[in-house]
C-alpha positions as CSV (number, residue, x, y, z in Angstrom):
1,X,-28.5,-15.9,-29.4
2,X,-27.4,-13.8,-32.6
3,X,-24.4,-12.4,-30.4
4,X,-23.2,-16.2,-29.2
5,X,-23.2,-17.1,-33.0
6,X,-21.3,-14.6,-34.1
7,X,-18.3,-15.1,-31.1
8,X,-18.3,-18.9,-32.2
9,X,-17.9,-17.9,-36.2
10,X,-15.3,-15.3,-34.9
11,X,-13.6,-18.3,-33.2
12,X,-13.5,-21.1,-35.9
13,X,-12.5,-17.8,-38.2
14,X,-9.0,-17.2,-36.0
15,X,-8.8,-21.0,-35.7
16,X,-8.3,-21.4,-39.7
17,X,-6.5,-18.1,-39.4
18,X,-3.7,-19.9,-37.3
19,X,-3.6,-23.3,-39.5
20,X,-5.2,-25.0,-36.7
21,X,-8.1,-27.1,-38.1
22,X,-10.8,-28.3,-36.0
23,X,-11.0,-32.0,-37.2
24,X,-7.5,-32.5,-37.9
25,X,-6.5,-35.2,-35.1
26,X,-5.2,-32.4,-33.2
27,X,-5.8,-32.5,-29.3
28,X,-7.9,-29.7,-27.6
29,X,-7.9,-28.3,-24.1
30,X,-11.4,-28.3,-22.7
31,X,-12.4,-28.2,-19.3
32,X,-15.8,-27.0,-17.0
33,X,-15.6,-25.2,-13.8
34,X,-18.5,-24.1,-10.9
35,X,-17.4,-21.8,-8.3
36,X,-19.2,-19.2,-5.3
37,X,-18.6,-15.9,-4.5
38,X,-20.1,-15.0,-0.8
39,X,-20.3,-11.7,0.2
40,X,-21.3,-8.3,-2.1
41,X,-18.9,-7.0,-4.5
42,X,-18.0,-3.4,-6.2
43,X,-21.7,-2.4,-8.0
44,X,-23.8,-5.3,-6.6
45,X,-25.0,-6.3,-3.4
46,X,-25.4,-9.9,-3.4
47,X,-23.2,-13.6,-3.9
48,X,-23.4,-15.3,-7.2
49,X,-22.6,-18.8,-8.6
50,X,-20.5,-19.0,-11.6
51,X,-20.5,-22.0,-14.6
52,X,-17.7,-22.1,-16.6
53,X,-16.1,-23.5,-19.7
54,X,-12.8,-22.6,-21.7
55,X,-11.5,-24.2,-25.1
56,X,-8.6,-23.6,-27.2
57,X,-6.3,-25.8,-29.0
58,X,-3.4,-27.3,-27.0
59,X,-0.6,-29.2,-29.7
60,X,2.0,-26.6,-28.7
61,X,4.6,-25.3,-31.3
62,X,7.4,-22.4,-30.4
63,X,5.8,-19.0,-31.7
64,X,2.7,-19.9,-32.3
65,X,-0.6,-17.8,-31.7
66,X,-3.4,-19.8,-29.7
67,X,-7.2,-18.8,-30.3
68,X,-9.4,-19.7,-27.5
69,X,-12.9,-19.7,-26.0
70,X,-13.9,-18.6,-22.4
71,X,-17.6,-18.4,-21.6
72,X,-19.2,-17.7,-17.9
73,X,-22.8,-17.4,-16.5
74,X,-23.6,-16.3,-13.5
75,X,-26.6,-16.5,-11.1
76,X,-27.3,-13.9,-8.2
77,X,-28.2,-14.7,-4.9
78,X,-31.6,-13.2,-5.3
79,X,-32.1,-15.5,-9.1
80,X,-30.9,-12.1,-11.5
81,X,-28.4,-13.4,-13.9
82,X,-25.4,-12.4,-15.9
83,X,-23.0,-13.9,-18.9
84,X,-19.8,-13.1,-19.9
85,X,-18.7,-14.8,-23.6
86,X,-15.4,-13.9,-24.8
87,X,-12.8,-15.2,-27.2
88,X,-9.0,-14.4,-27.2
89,X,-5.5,-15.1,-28.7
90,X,-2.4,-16.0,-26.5
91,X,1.2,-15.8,-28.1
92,X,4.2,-18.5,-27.0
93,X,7.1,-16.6,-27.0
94,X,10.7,-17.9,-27.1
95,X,11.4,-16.6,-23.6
96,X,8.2,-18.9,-21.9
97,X,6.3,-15.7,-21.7
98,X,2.7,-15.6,-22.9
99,X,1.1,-12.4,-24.8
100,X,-2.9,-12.4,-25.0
101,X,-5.4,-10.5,-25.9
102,X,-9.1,-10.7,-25.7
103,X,-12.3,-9.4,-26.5
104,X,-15.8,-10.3,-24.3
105,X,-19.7,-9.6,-24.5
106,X,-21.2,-8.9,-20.8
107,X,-24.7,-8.5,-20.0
108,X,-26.2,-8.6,-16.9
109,X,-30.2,-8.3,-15.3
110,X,-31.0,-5.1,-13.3
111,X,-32.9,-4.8,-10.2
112,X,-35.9,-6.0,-10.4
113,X,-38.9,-4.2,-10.9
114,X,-41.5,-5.8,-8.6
115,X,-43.9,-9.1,-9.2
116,X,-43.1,-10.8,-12.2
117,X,-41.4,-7.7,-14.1
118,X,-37.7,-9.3,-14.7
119,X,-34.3,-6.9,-14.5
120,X,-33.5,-4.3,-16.7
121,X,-30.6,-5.5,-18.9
122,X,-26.9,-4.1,-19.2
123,X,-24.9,-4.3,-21.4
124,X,-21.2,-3.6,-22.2
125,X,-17.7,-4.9,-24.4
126,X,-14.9,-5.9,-23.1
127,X,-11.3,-5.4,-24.1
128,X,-8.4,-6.8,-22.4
129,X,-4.6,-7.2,-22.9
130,X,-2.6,-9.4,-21.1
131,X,1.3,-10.7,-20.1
132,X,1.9,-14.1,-18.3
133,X,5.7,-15.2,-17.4
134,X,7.2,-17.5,-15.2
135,X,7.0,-15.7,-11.9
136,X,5.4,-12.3,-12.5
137,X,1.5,-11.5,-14.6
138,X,0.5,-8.6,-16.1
139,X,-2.9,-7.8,-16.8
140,X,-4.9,-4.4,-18.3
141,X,-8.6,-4.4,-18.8
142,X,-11.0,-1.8,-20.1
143,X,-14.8,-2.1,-20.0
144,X,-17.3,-0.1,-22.0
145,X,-21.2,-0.4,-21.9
146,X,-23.5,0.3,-24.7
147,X,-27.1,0.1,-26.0
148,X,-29.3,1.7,-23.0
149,X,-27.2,2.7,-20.1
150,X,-30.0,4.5,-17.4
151,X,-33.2,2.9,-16.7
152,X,-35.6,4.4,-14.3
153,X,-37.9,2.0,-12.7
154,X,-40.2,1.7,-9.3
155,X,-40.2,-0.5,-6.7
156,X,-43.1,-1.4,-4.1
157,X,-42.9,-2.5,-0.7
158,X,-45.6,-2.9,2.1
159,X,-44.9,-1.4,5.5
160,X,-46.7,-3.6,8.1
161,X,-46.2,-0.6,10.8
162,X,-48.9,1.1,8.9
163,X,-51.1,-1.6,8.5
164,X,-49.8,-3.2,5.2
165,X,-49.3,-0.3,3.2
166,X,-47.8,0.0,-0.1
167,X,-44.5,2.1,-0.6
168,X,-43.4,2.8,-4.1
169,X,-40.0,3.7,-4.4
170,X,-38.7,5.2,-7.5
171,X,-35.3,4.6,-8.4
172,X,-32.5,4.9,-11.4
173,X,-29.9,2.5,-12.2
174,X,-26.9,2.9,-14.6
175,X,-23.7,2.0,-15.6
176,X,-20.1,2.4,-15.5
177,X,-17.2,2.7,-17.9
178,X,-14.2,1.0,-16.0
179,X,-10.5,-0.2,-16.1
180,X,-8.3,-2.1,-14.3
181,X,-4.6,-2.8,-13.9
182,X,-3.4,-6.2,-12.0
183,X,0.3,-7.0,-11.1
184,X,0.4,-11.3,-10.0
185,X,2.8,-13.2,-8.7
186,X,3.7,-17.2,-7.9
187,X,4.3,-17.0,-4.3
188,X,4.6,-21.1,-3.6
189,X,4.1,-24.2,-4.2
190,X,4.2,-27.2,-1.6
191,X,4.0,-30.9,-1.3
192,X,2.5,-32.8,1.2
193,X,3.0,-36.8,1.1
194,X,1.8,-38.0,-2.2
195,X,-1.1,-36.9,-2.8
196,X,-1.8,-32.8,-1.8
197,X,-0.1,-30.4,-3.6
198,X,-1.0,-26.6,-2.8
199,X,0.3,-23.5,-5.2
200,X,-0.4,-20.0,-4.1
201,X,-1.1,-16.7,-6.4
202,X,-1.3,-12.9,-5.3
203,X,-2.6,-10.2,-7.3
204,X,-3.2,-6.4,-6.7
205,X,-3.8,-3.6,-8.7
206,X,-6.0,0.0,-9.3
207,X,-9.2,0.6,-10.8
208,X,-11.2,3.1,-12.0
209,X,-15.1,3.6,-12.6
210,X,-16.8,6.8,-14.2
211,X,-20.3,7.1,-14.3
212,X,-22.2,8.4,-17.1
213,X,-23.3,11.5,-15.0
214,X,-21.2,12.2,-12.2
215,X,-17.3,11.6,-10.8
216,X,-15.5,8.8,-11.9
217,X,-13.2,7.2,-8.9
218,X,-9.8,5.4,-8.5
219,X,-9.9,2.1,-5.7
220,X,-7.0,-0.7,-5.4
221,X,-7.9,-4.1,-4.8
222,X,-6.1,-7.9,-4.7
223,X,-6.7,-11.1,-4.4
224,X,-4.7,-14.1,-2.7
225,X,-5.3,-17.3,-4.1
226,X,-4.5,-21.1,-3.0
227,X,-5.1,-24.0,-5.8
228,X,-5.0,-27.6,-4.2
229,X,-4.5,-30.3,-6.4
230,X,-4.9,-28.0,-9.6
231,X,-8.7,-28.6,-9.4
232,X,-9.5,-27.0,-6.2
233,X,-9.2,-23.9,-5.5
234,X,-10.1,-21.1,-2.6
235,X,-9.5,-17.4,-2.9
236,X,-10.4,-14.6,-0.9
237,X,-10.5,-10.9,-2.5
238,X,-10.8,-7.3,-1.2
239,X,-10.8,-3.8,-2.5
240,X,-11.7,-0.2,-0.9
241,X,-12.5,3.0,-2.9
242,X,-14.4,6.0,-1.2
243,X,-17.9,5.3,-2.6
244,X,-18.6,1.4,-2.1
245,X,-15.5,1.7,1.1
246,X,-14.1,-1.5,2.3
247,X,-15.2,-5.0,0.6
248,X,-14.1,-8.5,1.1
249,X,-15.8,-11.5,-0.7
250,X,-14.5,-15.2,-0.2
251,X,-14.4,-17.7,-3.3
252,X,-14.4,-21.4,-3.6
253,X,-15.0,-23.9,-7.2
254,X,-13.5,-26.6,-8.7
255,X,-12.0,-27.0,-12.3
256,X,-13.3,-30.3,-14.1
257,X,-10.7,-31.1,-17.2
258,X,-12.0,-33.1,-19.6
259,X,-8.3,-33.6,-21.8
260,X,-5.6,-33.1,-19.1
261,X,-3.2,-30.6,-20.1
262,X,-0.3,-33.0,-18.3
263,X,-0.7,-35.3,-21.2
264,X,-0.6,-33.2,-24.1
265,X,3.0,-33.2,-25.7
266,X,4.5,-30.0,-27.3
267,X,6.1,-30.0,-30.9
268,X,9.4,-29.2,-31.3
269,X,9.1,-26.7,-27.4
270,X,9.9,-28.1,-23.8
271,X,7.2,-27.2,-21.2
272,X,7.0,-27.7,-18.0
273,X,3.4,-28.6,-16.5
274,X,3.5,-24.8,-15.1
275,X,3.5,-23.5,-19.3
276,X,0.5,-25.5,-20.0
277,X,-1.4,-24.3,-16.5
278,X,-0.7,-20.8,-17.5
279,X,-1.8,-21.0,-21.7
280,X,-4.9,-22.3,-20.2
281,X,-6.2,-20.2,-17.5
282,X,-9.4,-18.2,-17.7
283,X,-8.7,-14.3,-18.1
284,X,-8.4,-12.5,-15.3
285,X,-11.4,-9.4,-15.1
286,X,-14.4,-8.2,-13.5
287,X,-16.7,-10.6,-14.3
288,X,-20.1,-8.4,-13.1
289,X,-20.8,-5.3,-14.4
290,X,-20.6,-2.4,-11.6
291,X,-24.2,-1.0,-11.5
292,X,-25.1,2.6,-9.8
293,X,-28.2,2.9,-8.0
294,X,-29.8,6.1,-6.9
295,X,-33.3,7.0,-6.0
């Protein structure tokens, strides 16, 4: 709770930082999302369902700097959650191209422990720089946990084979430092009749993962993305490195605006609808926190 307080006083500090009062008349950019991943991802082993909400201001000036507010939770599969809260500043530049950076709190439940013995919990901060233009993204990410980084816990389970008998297994669980680069591109956007319009995004790029004892590895992955009717959207990811191998998860939500962008007039800049879609995106980054699991 302390944490979530101090991001929103961080906030309204970079909003009066950038003349940009919160009761002034001014029109914001709010909007809620819900989404699924299916399938197990790099450090976790199960789906998750993701709730999502973004803020920032959206009266557009020419060379402006735009705070903004981008909080996720997620729930497992197997009912273990995790949060990401993160706040951020995106520059308009004279050329249409967007500079960001952004700074984000992840925590995330552990295995779980057996009976009514909730996950350990991970932590971690963060830090992520970002380029958007016209055509071609650019996106650099680094992630570094704190507070507690190895728990050591034990599981049961029964073996009916041997007439219900109780196994405990002990296990250890920890974290990784990370990075990752992404490269994205527009690829198209098409029309069909008046009422289904379909844009398409591809990103790839390398990551890396050290863990606090051991050999870090490097792994590529991308992601192809179709948005239908700018609410809709369905997205299919993979990635391989020599430790988790091959993965592919598949990806499906829906944005809910509550002020649409289309409306909101810029001062003294000319935007297309393609500007305001791109300010107003949720950053791009791992959203769980990779876990190592040994026994």
């Amino acid at each position: 709770m302390i944490k979530k307080i101090c991001l929103w006083h961080i906030f309204v500090m970079l909003l009066n930082i950038t003349s940009l009062p919160l009761y002034s008349g001014d029109i914001y950019s709010l909007w809620a999302g819900v989404s699924h991943t299916e399938g197990k991802g790099i450090g976790y082993s199960r789906g998750y369902t993701t709730l999502e909400a973004f803020f920032m201001p959206s009266k557009f000036t020419c060379h402006s700097f735009y705070p903004f507010l981008n909080i996720r939770g997620h729930g497992f599969d197997n009912l273990k959650l995790a949060l990401n809260a993160g706040i951020g500043l995106r520059y308009v530049s004279k050329h249409s191209w967007i500079y960001g950076c952004n700074l984000f709190y992840d925590n995330r439940q552990g295995s779980h422990r057996g009976f009514d013995q909730v996950g350990n919990p991970f932590q971690q901060i963060g830090v992520g720089l970002e380029a958007l233009g016209p055509c071609w993204d650019f996106r650099l990410n680094l992630y570094l946990p704190f507070g507690k980084k190895v728990w050591h816990f034990s599981q049961t389970t029964f073996n009916d084979n041997l007439g219900i008998t109780p196994i405990i297994k002990h296990k250890k669980q920890s974290t990784m430092r990370g990075a990752d680069a992404e490269w994205g591109a527009n690829l198209r956007q098409c029309k069909w009749g008046q009422y289904l319009e379909v844009k398409t995004y591809f990103a790839i790029g390398p990551y890396y993962l050290d863990q606090e004892k051991g050999s870090g590895r490097w792994g590529g992955k991308g992601r192809f993305t179709s948005y239908i009717n700018e609410y809709f959207f369905l997205e299919i990811r993979g990635s391989y490195d020599h430790v988790t191998n091959a993965i592919m998860q598949g990806r499906v939500g829906v944005n809910i605006p509550f002020y649409p962008l289309s409306s909101v007039k810029s001062q003294s800049c000319h935007y297309d609808h393609c500007f305001y879609d791109k300010i107003s995106q949720p950053v791009q980054r791992v959203d769980i926190m990779p876990l190592h699991t040994t026994r």
